[in-house]
C-alpha positions in Angstrom: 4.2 -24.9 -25.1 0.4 -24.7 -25.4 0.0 -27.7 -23.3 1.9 -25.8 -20.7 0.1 -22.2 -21.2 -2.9 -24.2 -20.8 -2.1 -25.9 -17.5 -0.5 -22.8 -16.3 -3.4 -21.6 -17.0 -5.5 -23.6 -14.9 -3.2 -23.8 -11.9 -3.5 -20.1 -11.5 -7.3 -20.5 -11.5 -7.5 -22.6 -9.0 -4.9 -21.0 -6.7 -7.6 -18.5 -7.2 -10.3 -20.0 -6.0 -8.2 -20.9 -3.1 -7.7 -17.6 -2.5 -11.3 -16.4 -2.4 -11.8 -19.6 -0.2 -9.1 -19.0 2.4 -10.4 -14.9 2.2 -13.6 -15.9 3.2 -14.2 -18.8 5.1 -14.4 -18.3 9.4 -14.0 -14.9 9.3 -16.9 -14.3 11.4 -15.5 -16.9 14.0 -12.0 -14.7 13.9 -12.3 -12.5 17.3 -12.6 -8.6 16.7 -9.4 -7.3 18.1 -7.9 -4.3 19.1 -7.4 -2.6 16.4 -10.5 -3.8 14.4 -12.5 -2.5 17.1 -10.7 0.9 16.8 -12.2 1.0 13.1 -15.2 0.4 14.2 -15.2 3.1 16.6 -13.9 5.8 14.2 -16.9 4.7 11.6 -19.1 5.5 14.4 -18.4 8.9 14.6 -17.5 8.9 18.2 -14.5 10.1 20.1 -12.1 7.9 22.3 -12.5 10.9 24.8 -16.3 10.8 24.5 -16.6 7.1 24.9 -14.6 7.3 28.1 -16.9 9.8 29.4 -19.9 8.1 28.9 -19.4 4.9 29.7 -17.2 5.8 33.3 -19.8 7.8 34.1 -22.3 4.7 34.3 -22.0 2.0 37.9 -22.6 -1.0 35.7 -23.1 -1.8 31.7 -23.7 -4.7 30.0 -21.2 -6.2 26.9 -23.8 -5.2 24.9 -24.1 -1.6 25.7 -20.8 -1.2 24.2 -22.1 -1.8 20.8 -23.4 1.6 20.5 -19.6 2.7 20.4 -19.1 0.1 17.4 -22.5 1.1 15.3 -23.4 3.6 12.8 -25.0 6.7 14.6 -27.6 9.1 13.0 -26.3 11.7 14.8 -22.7 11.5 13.9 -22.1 12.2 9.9 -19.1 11.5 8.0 -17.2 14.9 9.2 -17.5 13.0 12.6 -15.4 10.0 11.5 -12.7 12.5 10.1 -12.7 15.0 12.9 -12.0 11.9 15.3 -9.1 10.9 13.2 -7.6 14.0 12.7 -7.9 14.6 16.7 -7.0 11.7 17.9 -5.3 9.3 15.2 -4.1 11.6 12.3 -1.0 9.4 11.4 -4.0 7.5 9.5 -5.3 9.4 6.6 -9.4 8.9 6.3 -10.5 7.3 2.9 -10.4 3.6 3.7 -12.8 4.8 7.4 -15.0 6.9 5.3 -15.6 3.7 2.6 -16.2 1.5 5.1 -18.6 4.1 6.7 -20.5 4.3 3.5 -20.4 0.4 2.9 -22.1 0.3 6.7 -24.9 2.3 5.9 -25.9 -0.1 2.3 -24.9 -3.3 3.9 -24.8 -2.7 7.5 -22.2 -2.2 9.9 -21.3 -5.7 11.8 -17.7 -6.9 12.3 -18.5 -9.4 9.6 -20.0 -6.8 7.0 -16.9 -4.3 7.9 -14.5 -7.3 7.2 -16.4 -8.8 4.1 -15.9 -5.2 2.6 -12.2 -5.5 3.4 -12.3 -9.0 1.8 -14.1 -7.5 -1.6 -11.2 -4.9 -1.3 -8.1 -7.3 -1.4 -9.9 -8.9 -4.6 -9.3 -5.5 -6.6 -5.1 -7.1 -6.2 -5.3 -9.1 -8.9 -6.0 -7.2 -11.9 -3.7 -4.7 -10.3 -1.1 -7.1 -9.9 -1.3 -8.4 -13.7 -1.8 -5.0 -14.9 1.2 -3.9 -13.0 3.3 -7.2 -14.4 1.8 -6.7 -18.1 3.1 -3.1 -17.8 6.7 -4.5 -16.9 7.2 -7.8 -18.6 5.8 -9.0 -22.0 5.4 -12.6 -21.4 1.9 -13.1 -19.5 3.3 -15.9 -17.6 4.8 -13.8 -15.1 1.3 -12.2 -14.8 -0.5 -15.5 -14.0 2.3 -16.9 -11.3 2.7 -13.3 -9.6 -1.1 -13.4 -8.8 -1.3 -17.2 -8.0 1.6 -16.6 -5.0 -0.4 -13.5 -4.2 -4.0 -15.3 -4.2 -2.5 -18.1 -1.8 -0.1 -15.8 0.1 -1.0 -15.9 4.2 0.1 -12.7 4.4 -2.4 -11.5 2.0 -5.4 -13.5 2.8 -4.6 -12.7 6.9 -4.7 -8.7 6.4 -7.4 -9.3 3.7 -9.7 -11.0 6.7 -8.7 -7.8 9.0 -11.0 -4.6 9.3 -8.1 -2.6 8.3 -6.5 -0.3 5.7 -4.7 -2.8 4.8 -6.9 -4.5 2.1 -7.1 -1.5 0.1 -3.4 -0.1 1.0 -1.4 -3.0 -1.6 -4.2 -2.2 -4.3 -3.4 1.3 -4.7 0.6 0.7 -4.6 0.0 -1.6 -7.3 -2.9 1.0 -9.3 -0.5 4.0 -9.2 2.8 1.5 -10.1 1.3 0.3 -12.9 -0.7 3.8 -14.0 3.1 5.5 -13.5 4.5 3.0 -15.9 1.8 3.3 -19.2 1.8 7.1 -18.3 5.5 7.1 -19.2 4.7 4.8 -21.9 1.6 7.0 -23.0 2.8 10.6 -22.1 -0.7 11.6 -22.7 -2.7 14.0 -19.9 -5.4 11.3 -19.4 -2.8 8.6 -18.4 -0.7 11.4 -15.8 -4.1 12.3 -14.7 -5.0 8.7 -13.6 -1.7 8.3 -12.1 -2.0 11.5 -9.9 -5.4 10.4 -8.8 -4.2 6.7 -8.1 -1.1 8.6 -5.8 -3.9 11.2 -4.2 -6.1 7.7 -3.1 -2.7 6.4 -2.0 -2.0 9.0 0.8 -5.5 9.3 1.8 -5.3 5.8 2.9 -1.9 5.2 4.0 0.9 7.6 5.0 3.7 5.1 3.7 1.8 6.0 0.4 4.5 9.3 0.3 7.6 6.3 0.3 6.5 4.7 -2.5 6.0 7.8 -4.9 9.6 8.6 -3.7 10.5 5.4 -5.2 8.9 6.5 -8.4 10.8 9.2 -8.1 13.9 7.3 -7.7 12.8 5.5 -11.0 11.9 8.1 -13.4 14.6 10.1 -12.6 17.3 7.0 -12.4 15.4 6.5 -16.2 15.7 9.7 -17.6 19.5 10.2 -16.3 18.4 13.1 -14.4 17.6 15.6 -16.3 14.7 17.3 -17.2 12.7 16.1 -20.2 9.1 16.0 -21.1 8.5 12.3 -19.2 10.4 14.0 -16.0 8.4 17.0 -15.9 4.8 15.4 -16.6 6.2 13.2 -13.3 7.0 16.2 -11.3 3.4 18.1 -12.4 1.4 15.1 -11.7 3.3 14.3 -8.2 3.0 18.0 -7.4 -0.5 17.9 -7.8 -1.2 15.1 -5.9 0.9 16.4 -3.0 -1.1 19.6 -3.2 -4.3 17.4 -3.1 -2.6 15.6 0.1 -1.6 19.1 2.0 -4.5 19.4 3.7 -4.2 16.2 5.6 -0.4 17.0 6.4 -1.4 19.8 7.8 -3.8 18.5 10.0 -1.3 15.8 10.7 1.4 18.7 11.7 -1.3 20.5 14.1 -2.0 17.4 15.8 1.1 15.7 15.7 1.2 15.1 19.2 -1.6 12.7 18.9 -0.3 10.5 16.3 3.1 10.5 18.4 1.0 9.3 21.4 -0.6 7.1 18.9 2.5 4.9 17.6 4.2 4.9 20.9 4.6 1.2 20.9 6.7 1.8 17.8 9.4 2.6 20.3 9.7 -0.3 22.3 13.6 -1.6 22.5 14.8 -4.5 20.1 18.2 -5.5 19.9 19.9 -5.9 16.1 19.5 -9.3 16.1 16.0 -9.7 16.9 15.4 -7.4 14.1 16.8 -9.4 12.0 14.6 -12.4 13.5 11.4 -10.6 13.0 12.5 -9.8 9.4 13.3 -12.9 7.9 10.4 -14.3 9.9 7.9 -12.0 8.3 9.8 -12.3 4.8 8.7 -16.2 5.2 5.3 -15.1 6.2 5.3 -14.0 2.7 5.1 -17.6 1.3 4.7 -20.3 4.2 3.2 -19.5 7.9 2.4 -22.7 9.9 1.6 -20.3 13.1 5.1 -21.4 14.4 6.4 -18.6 17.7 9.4 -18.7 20.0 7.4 -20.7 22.1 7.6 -24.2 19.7 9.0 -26.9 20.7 13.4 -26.9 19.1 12.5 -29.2 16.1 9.9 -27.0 14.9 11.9 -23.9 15.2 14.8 -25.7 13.4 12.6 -26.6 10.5 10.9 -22.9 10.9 14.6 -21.5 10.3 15.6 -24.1 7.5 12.6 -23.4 5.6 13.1 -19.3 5.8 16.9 -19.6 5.0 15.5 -21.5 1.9 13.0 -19.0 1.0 15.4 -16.1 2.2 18.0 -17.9 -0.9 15.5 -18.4 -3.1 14.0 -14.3 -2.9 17.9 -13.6 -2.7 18.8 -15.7 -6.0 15.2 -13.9 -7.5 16.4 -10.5 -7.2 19.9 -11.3 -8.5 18.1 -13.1 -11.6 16.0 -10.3 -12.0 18.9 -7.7 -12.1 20.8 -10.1 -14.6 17.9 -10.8 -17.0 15.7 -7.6 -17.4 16.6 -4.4 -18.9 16.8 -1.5 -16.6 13.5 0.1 -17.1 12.5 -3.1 -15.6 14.7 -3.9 -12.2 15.4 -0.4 -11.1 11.5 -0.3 -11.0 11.1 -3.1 -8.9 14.2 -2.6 -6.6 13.2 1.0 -6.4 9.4 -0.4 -5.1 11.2 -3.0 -2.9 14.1 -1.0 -1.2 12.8 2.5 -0.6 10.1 1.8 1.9 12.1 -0.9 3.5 15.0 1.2 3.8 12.8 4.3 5.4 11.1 2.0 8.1 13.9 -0.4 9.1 17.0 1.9 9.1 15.1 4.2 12.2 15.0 1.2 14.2 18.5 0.3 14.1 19.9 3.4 14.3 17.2 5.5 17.0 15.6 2.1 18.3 12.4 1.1 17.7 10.1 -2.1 16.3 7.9 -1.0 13.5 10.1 -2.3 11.2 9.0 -6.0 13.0 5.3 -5.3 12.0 4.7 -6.8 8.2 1.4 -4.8 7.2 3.8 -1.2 6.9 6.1 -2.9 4.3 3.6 -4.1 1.5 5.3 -2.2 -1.3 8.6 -4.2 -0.6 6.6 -7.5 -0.2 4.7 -7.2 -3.3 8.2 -6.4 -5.1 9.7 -9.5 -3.7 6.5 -11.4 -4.9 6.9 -9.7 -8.5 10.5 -11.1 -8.7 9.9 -14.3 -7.4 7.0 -14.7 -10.2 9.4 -13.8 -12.7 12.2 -16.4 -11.9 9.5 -19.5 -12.0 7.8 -18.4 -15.4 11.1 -17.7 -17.0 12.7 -21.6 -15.6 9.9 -23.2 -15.9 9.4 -21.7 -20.0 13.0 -21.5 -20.7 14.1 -22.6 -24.4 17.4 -24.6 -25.0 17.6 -26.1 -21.4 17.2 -29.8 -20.2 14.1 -30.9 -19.2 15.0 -31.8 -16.2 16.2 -28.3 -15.1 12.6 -27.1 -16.1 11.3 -29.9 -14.3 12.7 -29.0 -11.0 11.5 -25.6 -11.3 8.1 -26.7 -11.9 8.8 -28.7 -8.4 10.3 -25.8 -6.6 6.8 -23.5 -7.6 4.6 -26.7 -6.4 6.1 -27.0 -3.3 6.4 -22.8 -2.8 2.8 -23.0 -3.9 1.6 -26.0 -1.8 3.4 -24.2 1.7 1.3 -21.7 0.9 -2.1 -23.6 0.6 -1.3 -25.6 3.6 -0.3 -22.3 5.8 -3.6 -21.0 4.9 -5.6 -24.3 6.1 -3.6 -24.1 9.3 -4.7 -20.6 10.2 -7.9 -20.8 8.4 -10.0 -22.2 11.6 -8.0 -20.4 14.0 -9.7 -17.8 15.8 -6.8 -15.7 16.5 -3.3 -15.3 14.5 -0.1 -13.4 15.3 -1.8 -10.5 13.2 -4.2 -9.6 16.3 -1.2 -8.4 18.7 -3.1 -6.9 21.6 -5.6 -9.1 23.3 -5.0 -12.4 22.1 -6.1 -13.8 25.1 -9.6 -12.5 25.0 -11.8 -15.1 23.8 -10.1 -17.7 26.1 -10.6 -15.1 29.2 -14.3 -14.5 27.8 -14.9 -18.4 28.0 -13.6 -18.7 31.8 -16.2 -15.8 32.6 -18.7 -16.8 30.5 -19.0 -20.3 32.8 -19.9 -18.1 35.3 -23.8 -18.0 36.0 -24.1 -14.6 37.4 -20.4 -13.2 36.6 -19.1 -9.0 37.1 -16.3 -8.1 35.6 -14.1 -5.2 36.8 -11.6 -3.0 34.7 -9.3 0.1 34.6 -10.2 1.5 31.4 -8.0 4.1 29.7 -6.8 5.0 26.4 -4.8 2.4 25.9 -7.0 0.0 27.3 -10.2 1.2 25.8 -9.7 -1.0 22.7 -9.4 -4.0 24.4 -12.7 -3.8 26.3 -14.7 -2.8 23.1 -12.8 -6.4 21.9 -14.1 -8.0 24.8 -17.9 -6.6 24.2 -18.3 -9.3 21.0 -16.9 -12.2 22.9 -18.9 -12.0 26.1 -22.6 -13.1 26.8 -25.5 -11.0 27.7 -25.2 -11.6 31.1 -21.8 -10.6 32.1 -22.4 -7.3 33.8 -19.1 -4.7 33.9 -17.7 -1.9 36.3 -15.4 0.2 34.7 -13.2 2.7 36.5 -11.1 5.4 34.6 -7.5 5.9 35.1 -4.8 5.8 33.3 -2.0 3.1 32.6 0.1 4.2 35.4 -2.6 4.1 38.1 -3.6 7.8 38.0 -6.7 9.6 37.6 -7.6 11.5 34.6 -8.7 14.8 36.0 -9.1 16.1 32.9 -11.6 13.8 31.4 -13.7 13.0 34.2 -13.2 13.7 38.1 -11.4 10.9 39.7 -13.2 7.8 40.8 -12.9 5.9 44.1 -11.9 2.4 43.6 -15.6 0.6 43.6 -17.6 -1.3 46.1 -18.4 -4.4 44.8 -22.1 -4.6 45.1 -23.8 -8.4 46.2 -25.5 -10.5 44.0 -23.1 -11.7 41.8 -21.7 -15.4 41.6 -19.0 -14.5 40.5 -16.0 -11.2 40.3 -13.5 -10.9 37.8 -10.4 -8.3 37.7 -9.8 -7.7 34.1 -6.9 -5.4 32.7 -3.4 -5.2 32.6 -2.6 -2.6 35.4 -1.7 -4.2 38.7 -1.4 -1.7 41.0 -5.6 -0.9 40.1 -6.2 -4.7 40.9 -4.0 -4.9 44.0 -6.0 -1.4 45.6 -9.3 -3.5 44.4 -8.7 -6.4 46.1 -6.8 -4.6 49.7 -10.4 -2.8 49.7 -12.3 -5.8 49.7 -10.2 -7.7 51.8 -9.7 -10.3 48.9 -7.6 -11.9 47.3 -6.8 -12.3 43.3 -6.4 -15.6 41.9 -4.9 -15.6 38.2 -4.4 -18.8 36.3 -0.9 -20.1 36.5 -1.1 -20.2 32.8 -2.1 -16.7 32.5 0.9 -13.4 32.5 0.1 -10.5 34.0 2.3 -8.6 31.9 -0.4 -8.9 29.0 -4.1 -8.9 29.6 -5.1 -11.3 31.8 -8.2 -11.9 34.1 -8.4 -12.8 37.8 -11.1 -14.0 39.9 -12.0 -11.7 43.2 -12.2 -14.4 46.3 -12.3 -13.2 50.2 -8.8 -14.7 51.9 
């Protein structure tokens, strides 16, 4: 049994090392997408509004004069980077923008520094996670195979590389999880106080924060048969106060609530029942094995894609049934209560209203790292179990390698990739930057709007210095925005460039462009207008 400990013991280490590998290596050769670059722009103090002004207001800028949009400003303090936020994007509560805005200013503020700091974040997971497991389960074994499947997990080490919340989001679910459970152990006001102050750094950097203390609730009260007693009320007084400590953000969130709806509007887009389902069992894979597989592979890919998910989707399925079977209730109703409540809240809107936010992995942490906590407990009981043939343990022992070696290979897969299904909008940048960036003397023209805005900040790291770009202010539909700027002509193409490129995604801009000009757009066959794409200006 030592022997084993021992070896157990050593896998996990290395599956560490992995981890920190995988977390690190390339991500400065990852391109800075969309929404990276919106981080970037909210640590800079300025305003989407403010950056459209300026920079439509100028004939011609360089890729580089973007940067000032993506850097720490003297001018604009940290009340900056909340006041844009709460204007402009208050569905996302500040803390992890104003850490990374702090970080900038010891370390600098570079795509690579923001993401190394994101990196150093998703480390803080594994003394959370075997905290959190120590807290529910007395063997450590469950500890040491929970954090291995987390260190090696693509899913982890892809939003770990991202300059995004959601590094730091999975180490507070686990913090408060695992500070909840020894405060109920404890029932001292030290141990409440460090849960309500792990639930307070919760909200402030993720709004589905608020769904997983209503799974606590679910637990304590589901534990206490609900009724008042002194663990339930040192629950309510610490949740109260942290939701009193949260308030002022909710109300900013209320007064601006328009913006955030504006915000999430591609949450509404339409998805049929069945394509839900797709996207979940897809991302529930994710979760253990991603080979970078899409829609697009060729049919005996996606029929080993969908053999290997039904495998893992039994094998999560037989975890939680094990779980349920083995534990005492203090223990399942915990984790089903961490797994099921957030899931529940985002999926069930988009089958009953419509919607696909459900399809996007990084909102549904809590129920991923429950899923992870239950498939850590099945292994480390099989593969210890007492009064059992050998041979049963030995073929759990296989089924963790393999689960484990998926994992490791996913991560070599997408490690030297430069972009992943992660980066959403603009995945075509850094191939359109390389077809103007042949280009000796090359001008690029773009719409740029609100929606659009974030894409052309992408495009500023990918470029060279002598790409040159026109950018015209409308919105998506083709109309002006009187009330940011007065409207612009379409532009005169000036001489002196080799080359002209039409860059955007709105059509009826590029088609106005090139009637002016009496010119024609040529778009590479391999290229789809309805995403970003890039089109060369030639005379007919």
């Amino acid at each position: 049994m030592t022997s084993s400990k021992s070896k157990l013991g050593l896998l996990v280490i290395i599956l560490l090392i992995l981890g920190l590998f995988f977390r690190f290596t390339n991500i400065d050769k990852k391109f800075y997408w969309y929404d990276e670059v919106f981080t970037s722009l909210r640590v800079s103090g300025y305003t989407q509004t403010e950056v459209l002004h300026e920079i439509s207001s100028v004939q011609f800028l360089g890729a580089k004069d973007l940067m000032k949009y993506q850097r720490s400003n003297p001018a604009k303090n940290f009340g900056d980077t909340v006041k844009g936020i709460a204007i402009e994007e208050p569905q996302l509560p500040p803390l992890y923008f104003l850490a990374v805005k702090y970080w900038g200013k010891l370390f600098g503020d570079s795509p690579l520094s923001t993401r190394i700091f994101s990196v150093w974040m998703s480390l803080l997971v594994f003394p959370a996670l075997y905290w959190l497991c120590r807290e529910l389960f007395p063997a450590p074994e469950v500890a040491w195979i929970a954090m291995g499947l987390v260190a090696v997990s693509p899913l982890h080490v892809l939003y770990a590389q991202e300059a995004r919340p959601y590094s730091l989001w999975p180490v507070l679910i686990l913090v408060s999880c695992a500070s909840l459970l020894r405060a109920m152990r404890l029932q001292t006001k030290l141990s409440w106080s460090i849960y309500a102050v792990a639930t307070i750094l919760g909200f402030y950097t993720h709004l589905f924060s608020l769904l997983v203390a209503l799974g606590h609730g679910i637990y304590v009260w589901g534990m206490q048969a609900y009724r008042f007693n002194r663990k339930s009320v040192n629950y309510v007084i610490a949740t109260g106060l942290s939701f009193v400590a949260f308030l002022p953000w909710m109300v900013i969130l209320v007064i601006n609530r328009k913006a955030a709806k504006e915000a999430t509007l591609w949450a509404n887009g339409d998805s049929s029942l069945m394509s839900l389902i797709n996207n979940w069992s897809g991302n529930i894979g994710r979760v253990f094995w991603d080979f970078g597989l899409t829609s697009q592979a060729t049919s005996i890919y996606l029929i080993a894609l969908m053999a290997a998910t039904l495998i893992l989707l039994a094998i999560l399925g037989y975890a939680v049934y094990f779980l349920c079977c083995d534990t005492k209730k203090q223990v399942w109703l915990f984790v089903l209560a961490l797994m099921a409540v957030t899931a529940v809240a985002v999926m069930l809107p988009d089958v009953i209203l419509g919607g696909i936010r459900s399809t996007k992995p990084r909102y549904l942490f809590p129920t991923y790292l429950a899923m992870q906590i239950a498939v850590a407990y099945l292994l480390a009981t099989k593969i210890s179990a007492l009064g059992v043939p050998s041979w049963k343990r030995q073929m759990w022992k296989v089924l963790t390698v393999v689960l484990l070696t998926g994992s490791v290979v996913s991560n070599t897969v997408s490690c030297p990739a430069e972009t992943w299904w992660t980066k959403e909008l603009g995945r075509e940048n850094p191939a359109i930057a390389r077809r103007i960036d042949r280009a000796p003397k090359p001008l690029v023209v773009s719409d740029i709007s609100e929606v659009t805005l974030g894409n052309i900040l992408s495009m500023s790291h990918l470029l060279e210095p002598k790409v040159m770009l026109q950018l015209v202010l409308i919105d998506p539909q083709g109309r002006s925005q009187a009330q940011l700027l007065n409207p612009p002509a379409i532009p005169k193409i000036p001489s002196g460039f080799s080359d002209v490129f039409v860059y955007g995604r709105t059509q009826n801009f590029s088609a106005k462009l090139a009637k002016m000009h009496n010119s024609k757009i040529d778009v590479p066959k391999k290229q789809t207008i309805q995403m970003l794409w890039v089109g060369k200006l030639e005379k007919e």
